[in-house]
FIPADREN-735972 format. One record per residue: residue number from 1; residue in one letter; x, y, z of N, C-alpha, C, CB in turn. Coordinates in nm, 4 decimals. Glycine has a CB too. Layout:
N
    k  r        nx        ny        nz       cax       cay       caz        cx        cy        cz       cbx       cby       cbz
  NUM  A         X         Y         Z         X         Y         Z         X         Y         Z         X         Y         Z
...
END
This chain:
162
    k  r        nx        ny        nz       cax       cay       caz        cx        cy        cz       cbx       cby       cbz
    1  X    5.1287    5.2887    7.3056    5.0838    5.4251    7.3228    4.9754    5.4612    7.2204    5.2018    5.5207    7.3113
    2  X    4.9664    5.4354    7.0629    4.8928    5.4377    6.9998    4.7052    5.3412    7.0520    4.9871    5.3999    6.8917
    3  X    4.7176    5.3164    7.0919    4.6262    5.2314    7.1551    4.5097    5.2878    7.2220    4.6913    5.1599    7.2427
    4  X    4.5977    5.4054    7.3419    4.5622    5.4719    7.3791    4.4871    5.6321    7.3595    4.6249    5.4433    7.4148
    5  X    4.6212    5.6540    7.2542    4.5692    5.7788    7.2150    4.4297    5.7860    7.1557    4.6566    5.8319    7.1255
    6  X    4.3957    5.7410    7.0916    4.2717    5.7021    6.9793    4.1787    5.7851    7.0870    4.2216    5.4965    6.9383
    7  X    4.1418    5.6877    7.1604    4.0083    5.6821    7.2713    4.0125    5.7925    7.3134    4.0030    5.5837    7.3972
    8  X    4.1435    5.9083    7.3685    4.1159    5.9633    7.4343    4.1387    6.0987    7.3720    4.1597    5.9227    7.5344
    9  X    4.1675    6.1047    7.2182    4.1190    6.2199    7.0952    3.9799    6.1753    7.1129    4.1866    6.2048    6.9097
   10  X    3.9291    6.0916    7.1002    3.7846    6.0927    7.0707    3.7044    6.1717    7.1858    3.7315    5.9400    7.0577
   11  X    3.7492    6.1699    7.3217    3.6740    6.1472    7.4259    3.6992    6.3092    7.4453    3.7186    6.0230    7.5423
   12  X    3.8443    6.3749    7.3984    3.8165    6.4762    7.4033    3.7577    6.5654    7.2751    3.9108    6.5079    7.4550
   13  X    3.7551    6.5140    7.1546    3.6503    6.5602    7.0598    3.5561    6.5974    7.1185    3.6054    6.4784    6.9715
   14  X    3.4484    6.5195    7.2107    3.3217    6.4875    7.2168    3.2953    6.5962    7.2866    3.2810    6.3599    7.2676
   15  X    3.4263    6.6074    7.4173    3.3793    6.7077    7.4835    3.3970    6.8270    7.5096    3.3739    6.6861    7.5501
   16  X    3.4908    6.8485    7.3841    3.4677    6.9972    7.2643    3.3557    7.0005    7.2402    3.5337    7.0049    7.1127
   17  X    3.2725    6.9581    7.1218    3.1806    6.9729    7.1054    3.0689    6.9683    7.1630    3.1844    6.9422    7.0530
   18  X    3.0726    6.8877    7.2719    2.9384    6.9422    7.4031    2.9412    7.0329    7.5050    2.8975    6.8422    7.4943
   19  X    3.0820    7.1349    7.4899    3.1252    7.2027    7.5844    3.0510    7.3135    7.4613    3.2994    7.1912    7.6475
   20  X    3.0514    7.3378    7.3319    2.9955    7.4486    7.2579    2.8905    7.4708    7.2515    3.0150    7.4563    7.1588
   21  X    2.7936    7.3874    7.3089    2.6668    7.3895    7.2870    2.6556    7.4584    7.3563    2.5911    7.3008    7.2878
   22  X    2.4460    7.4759    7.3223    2.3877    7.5673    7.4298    2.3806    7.4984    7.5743    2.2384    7.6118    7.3856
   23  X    2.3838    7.5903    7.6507    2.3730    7.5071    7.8339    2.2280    7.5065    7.8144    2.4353    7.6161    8.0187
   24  X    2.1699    7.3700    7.8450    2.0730    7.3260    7.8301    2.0456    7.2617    8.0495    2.0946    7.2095    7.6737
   25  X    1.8884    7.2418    8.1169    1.8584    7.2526    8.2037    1.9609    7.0897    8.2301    1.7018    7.2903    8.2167
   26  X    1.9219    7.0617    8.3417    1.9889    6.9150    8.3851    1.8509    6.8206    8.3716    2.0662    6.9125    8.5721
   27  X    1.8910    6.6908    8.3103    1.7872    6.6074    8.2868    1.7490    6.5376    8.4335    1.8297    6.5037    8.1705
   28  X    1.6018    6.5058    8.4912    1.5788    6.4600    8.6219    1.5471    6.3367    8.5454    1.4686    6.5351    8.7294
   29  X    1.6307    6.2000    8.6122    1.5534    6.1045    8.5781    1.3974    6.0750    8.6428    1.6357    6.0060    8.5973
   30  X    1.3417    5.9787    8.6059    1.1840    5.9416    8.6252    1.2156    5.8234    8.7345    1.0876    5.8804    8.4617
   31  X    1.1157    5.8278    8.8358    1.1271    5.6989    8.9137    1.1128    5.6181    8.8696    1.0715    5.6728    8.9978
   32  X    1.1801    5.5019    8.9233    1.1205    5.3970    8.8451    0.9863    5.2997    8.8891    1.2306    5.3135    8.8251
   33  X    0.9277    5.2289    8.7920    0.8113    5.2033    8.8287    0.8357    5.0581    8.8429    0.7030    5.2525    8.7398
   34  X    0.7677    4.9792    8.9790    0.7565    4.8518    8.9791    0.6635    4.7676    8.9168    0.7541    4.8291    9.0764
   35  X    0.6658    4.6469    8.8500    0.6162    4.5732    8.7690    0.4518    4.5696    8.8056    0.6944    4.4450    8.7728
   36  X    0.4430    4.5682    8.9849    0.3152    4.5413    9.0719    0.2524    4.6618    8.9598    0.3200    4.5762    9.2815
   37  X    0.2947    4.8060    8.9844    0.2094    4.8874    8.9888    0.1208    4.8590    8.8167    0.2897    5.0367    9.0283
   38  X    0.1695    4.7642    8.7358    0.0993    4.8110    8.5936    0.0421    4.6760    8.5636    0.2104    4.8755    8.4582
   39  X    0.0622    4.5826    8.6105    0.0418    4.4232    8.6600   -0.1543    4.4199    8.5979    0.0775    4.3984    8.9033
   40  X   -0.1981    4.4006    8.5089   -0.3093    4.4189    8.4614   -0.3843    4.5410    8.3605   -0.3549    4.4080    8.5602
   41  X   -0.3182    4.6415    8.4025   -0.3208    4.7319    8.3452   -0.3369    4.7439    8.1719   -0.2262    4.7740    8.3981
   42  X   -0.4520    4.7981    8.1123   -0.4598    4.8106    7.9675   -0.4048    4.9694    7.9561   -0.6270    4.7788    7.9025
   43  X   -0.3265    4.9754    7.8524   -0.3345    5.1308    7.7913   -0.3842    5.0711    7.6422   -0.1560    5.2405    7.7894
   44  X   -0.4348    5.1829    7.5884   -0.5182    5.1498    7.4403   -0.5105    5.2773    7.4141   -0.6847    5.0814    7.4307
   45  X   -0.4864    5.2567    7.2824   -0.4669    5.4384    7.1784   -0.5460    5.3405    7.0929   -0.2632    5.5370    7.0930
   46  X   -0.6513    5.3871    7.0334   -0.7695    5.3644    6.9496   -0.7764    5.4631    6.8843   -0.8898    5.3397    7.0062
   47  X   -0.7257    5.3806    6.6929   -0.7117    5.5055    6.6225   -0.8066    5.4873    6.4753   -0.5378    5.5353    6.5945
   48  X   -0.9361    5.5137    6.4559   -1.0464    5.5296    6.3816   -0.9637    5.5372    6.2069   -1.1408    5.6826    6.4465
   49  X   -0.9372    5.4257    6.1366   -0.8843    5.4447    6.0330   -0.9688    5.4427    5.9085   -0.7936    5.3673    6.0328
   50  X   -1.0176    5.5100    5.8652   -1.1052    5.5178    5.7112   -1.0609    5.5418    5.5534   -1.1935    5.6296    5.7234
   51  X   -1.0961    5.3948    5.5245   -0.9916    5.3754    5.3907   -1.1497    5.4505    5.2887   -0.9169    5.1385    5.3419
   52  X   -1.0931    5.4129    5.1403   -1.1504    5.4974    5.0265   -1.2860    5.4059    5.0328   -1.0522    5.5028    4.8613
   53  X   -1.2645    5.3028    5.0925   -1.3758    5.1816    5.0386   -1.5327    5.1620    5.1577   -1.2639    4.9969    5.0418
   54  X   -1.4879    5.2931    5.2219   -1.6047    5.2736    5.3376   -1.5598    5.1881    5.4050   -1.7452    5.2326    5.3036
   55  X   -1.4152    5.1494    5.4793   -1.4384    5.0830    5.5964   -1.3785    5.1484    5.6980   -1.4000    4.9554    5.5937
   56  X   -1.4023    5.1195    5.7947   -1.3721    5.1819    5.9219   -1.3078    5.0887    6.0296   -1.4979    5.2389    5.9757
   57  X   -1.2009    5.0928    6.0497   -1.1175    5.0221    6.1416   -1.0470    5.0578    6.2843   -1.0304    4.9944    6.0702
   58  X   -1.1007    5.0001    6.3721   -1.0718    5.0617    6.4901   -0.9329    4.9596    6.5432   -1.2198    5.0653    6.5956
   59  X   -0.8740    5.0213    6.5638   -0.7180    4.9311    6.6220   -0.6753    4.9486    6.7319   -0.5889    4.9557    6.5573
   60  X   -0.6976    4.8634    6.8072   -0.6312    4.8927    6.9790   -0.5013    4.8365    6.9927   -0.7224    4.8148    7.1132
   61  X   -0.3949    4.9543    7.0761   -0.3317    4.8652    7.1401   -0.2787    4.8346    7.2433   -0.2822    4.8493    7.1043
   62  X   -0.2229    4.7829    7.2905   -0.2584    4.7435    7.4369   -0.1115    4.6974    7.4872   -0.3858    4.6103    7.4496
   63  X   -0.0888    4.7461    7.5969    0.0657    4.6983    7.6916    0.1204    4.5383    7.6929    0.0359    4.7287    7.8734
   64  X    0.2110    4.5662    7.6977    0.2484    4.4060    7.7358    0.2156    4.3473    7.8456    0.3769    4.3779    7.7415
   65  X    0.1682    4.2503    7.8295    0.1403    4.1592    7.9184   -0.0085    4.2293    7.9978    0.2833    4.1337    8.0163
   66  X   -0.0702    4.2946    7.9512   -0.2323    4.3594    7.9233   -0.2876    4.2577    7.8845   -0.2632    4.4788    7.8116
   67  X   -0.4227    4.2886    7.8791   -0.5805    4.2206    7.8156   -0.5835    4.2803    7.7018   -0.7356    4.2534    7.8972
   68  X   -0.5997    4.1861    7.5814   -0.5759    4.2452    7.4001   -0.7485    4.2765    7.4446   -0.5174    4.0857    7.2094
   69  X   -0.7785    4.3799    7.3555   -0.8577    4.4875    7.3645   -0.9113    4.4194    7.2076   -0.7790    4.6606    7.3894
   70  X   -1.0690    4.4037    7.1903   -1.0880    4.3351    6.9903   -1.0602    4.4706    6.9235   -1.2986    4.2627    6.9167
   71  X   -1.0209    4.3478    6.8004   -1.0239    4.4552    6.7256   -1.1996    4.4588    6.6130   -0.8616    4.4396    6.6342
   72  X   -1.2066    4.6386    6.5717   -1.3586    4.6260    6.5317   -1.3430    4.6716    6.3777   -1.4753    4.7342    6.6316
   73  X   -1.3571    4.6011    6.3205   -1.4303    4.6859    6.1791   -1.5638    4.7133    6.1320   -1.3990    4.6294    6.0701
   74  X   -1.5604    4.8357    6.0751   -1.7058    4.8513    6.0185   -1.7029    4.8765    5.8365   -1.7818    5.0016    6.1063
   75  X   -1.7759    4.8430    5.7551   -1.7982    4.8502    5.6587   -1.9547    4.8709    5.5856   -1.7348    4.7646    5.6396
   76  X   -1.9576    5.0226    5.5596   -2.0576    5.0198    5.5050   -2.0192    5.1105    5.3417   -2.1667    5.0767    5.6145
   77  X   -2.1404    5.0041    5.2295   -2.1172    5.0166    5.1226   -2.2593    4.9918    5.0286   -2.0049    4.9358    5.1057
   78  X   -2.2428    5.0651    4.9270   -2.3449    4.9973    4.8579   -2.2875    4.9322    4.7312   -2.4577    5.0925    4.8256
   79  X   -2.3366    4.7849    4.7187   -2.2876    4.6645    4.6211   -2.4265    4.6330    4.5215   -2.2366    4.5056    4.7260
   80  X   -2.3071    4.6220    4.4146   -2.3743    4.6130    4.3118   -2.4244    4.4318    4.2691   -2.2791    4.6926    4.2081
   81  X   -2.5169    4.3833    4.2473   -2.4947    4.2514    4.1894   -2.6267    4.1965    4.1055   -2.4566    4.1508    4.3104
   82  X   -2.5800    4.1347    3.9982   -2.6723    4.0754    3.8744   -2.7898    3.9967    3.8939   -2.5977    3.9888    3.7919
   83  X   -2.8786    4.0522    3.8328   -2.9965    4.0279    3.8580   -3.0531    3.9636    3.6716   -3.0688    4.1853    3.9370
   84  X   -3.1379    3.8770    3.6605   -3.1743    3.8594    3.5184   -3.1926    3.9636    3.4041   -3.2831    3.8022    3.5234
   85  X   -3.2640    4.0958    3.4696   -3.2953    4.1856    3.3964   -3.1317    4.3392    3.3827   -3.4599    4.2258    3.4758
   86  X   -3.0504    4.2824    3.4582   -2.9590    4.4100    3.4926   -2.9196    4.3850    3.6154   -3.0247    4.5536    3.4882
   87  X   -2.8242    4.4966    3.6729   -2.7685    4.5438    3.7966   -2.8199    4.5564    3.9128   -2.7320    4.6385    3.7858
   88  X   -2.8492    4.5191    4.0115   -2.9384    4.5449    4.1140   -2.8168    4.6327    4.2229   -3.0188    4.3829    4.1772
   89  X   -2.8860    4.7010    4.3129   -2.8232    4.7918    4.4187   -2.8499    4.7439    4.5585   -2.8765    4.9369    4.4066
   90  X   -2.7917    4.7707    4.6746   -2.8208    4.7172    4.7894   -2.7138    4.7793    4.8511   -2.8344    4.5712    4.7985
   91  X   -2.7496    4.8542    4.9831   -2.6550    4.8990    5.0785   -2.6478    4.8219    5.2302   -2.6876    5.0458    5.0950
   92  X   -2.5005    4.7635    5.2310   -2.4615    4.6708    5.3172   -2.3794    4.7255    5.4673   -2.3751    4.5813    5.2281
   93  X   -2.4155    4.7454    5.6181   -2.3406    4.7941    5.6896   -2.3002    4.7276    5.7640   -2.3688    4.8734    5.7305
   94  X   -2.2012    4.6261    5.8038   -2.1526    4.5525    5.8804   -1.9717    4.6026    5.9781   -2.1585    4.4304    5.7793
   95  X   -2.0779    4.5405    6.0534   -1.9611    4.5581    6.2397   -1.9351    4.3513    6.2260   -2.1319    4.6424    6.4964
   96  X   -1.7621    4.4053    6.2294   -1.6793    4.2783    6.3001   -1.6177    4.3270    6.3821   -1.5849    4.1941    6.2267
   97  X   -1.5920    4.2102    6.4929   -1.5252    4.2246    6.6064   -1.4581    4.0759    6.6069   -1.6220    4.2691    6.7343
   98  X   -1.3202    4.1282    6.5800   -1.2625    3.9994    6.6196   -1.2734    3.8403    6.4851   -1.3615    3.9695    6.7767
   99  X   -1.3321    3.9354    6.3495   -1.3876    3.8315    6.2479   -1.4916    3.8115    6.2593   -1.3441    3.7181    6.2405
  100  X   -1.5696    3.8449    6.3620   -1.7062    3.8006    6.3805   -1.8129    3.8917    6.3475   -1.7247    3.7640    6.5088
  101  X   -1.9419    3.8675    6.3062   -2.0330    3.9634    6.2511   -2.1417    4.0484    6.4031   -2.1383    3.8564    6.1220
  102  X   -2.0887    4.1589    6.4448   -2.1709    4.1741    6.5455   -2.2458    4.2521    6.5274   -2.1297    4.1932    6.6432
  103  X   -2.2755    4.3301    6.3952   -2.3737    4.3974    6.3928   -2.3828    4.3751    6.2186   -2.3558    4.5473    6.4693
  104  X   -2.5317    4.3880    6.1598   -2.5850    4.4257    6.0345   -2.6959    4.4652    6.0059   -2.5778    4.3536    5.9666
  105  X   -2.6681    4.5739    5.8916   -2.8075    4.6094    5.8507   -2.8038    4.6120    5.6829   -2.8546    4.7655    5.9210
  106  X   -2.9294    4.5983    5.6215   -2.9204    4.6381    5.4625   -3.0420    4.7370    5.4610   -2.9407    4.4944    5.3396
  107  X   -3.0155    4.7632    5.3002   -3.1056    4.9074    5.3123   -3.1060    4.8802    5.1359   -3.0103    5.0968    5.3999
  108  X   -3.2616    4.8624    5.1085   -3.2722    4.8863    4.9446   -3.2614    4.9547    4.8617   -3.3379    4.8783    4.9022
  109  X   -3.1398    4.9562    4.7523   -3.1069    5.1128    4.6684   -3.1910    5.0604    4.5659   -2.9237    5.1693    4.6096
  110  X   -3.2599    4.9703    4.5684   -3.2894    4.9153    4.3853   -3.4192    5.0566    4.3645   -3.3934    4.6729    4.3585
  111  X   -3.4192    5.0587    4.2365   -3.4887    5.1498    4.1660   -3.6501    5.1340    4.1971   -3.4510    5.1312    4.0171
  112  X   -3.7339    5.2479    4.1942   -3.8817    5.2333    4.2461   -3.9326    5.1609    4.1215   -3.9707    5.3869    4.2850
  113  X   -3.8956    5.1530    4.0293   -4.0113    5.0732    3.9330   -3.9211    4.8973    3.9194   -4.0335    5.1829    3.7250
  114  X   -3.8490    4.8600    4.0150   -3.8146    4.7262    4.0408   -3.8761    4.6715    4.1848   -3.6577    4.7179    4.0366
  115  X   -4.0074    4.6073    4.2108   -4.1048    4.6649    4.3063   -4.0511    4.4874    4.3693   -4.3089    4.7279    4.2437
  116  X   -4.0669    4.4045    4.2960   -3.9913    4.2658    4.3237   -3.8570    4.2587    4.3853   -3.9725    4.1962    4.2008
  117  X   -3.7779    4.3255    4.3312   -3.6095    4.3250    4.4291   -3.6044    4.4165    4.5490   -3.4641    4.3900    4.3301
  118  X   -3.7298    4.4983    4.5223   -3.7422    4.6244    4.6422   -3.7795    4.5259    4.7423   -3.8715    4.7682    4.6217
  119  X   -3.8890    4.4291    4.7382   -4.0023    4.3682    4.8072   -3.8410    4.2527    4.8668   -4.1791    4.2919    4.6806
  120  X   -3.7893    4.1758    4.8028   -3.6894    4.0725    4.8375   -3.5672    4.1632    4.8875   -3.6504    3.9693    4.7037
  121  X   -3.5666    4.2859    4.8834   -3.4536    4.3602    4.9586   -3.4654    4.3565    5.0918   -3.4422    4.4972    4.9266
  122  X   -3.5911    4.3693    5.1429   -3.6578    4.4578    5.2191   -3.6717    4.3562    5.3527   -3.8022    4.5173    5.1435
  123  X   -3.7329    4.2161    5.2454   -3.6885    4.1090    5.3563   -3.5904    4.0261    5.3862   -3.7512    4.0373    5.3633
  124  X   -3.5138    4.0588    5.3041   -3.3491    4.0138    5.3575   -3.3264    4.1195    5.4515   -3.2103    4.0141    5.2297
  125  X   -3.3368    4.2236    5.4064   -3.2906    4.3061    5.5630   -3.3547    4.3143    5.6925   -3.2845    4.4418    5.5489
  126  X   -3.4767    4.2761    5.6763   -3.5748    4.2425    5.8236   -3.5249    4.0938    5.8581   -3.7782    4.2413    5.7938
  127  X   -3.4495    4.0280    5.7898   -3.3848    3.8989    5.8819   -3.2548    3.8754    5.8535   -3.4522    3.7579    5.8607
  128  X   -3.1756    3.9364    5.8184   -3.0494    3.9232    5.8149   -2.9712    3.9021    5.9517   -3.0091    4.0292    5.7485
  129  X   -3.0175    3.9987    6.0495   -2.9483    3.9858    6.1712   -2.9726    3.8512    6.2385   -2.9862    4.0955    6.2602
  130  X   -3.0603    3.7962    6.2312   -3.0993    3.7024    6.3184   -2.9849    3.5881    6.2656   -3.2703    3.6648    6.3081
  131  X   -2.9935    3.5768    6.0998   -2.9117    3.4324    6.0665   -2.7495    3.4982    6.0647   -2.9671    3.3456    5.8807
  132  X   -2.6895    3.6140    6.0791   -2.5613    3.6195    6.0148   -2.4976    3.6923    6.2033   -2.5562    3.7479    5.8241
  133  X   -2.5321    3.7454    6.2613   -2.5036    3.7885    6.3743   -2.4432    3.6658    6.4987   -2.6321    3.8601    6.4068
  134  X   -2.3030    3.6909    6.5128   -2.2118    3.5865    6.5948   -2.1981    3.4548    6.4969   -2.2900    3.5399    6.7559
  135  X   -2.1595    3.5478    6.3316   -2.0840    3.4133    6.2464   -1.9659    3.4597    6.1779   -2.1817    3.3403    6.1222
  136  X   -1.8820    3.3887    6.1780   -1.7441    3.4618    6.1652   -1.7503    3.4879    5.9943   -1.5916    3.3514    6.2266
  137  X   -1.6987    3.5349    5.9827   -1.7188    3.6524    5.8727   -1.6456    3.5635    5.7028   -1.5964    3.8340    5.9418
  138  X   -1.5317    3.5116    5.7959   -1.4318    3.4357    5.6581   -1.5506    3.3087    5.5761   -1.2451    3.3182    5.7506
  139  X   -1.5843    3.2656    5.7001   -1.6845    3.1239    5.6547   -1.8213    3.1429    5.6460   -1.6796    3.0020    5.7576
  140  X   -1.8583    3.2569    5.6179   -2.0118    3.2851    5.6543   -2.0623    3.1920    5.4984   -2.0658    3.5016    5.6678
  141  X   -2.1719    3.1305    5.5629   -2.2280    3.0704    5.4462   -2.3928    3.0418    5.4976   -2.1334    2.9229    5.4004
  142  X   -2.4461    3.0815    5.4493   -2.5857    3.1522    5.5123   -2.6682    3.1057    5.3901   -2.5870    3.3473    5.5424
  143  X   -2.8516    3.0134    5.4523   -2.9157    2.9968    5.3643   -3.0141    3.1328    5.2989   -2.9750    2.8877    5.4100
  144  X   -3.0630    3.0852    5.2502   -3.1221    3.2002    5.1903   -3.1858    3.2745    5.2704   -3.2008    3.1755    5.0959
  145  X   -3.1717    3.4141    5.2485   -3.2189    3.5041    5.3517   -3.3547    3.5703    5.3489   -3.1311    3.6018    5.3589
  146  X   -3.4580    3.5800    5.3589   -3.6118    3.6394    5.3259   -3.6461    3.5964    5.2094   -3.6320    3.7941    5.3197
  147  X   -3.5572    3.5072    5.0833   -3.6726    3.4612    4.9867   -3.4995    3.5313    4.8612   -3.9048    3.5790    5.0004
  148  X   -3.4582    3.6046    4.8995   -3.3626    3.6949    4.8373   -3.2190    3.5834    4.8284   -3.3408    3.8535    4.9446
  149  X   -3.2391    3.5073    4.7479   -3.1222    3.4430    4.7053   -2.9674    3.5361    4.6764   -3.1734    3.3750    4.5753
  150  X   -3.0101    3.5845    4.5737   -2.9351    3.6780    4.5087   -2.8259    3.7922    4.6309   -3.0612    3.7640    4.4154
  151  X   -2.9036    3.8269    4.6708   -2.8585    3.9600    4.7788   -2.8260    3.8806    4.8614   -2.9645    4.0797    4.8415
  152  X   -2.8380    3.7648    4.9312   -2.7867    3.6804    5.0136   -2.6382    3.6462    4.9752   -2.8731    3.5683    5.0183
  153  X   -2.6477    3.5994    4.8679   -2.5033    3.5706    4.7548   -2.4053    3.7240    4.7733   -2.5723    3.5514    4.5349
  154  X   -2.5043    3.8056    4.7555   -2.3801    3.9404    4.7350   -2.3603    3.9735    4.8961   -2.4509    4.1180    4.6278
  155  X   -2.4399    3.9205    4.9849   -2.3886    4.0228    5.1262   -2.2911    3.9077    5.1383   -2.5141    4.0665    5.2924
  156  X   -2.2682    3.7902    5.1447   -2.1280    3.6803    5.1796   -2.0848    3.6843    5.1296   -2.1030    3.5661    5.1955
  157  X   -2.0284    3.7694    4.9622   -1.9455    3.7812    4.8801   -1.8721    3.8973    4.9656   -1.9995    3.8014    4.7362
  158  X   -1.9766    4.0118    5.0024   -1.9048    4.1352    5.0708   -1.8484    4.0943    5.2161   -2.0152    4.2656    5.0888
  159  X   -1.9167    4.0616    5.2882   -1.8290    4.0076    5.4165   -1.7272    3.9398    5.3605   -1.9024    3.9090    5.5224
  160  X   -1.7202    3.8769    5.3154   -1.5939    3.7654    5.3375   -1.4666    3.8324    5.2848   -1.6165    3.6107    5.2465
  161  X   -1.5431    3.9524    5.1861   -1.4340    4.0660    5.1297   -1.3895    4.1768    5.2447   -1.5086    4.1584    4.9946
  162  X   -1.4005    4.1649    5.3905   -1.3691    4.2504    5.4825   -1.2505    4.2533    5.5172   -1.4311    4.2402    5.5744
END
């Protein structure tokens, strides 16, 4: 008899306490959906994440048994790196997709009376795209870019830091 009782204090506990509540509407269940109908189907919530460091991360995600959707980062920054005389400046904007470099640009911060790192800025960034565009980002190892050793060194130091 003890066996019994247990279960059925409990069962009437329960339905004490759901008999006090508020009368709430009746729940309609949802049809159900057949496998056909979603059978390819992507859903993607794409959510624009921006950390302190200038990067920008786009994150998809996608249903089961869906098409994975890339994922994109962007990073733009301006990096600092050593030059014989001091610090040199350089602003770096790079798009990955998937690890891969699909978009870049640079842009010269160096100072107007450094007319030499301005001049080697200027043509690393008029050919950067051509040598670093569809190279994966971890292994990028790139010859020298417009004459600009240096800034070549700091943009594959910064990618590979993505």
């Amino acid at each position: 008899m003890k066996k019994l009782t247990l279960p059925l204090v409990m069962i009437a506990s329960l339905a004490t306490l759901v008999s006090c509540g508020e009368k709430t509407a009746p729940v309609t269940p949802l049809a159900p959906v057949t496998s056909s109908a979603v059978t390819g189907a992507v859903v993607t919530n794409e959510t624009p994440v921006v950390a302190n460091t200038g990067i920008v991360v786009t994150q998809t995600e996608t249903q089961s048994g869906a098409t994975a959707t890339p994922v994109m980062v962007t990073r733009k920054e301006t990096v600092t790196y050593q030059i014989p005389p001091g610090d040199e400046f350089v602003e770096f904007d790079v798009t990955l997709t998937d690890g891969v470099i699909t978009a870049v640009a640079a842009t010269s911060k160096a100072p107007a009376d450094h007319a030499i790192s301005i001049k080697l800025q200027e043509a690393f960034a008029a050919g950067i795209a051509e040598k670093a565009i569809g190279k994966k980002a971890k292994d990028l190892d790139l010859d020298v870019v417009g004459g600009a050793s240096l800034t070549t060194a700091a943009f594959e130091k910064f990618v590979q830091a993505i």
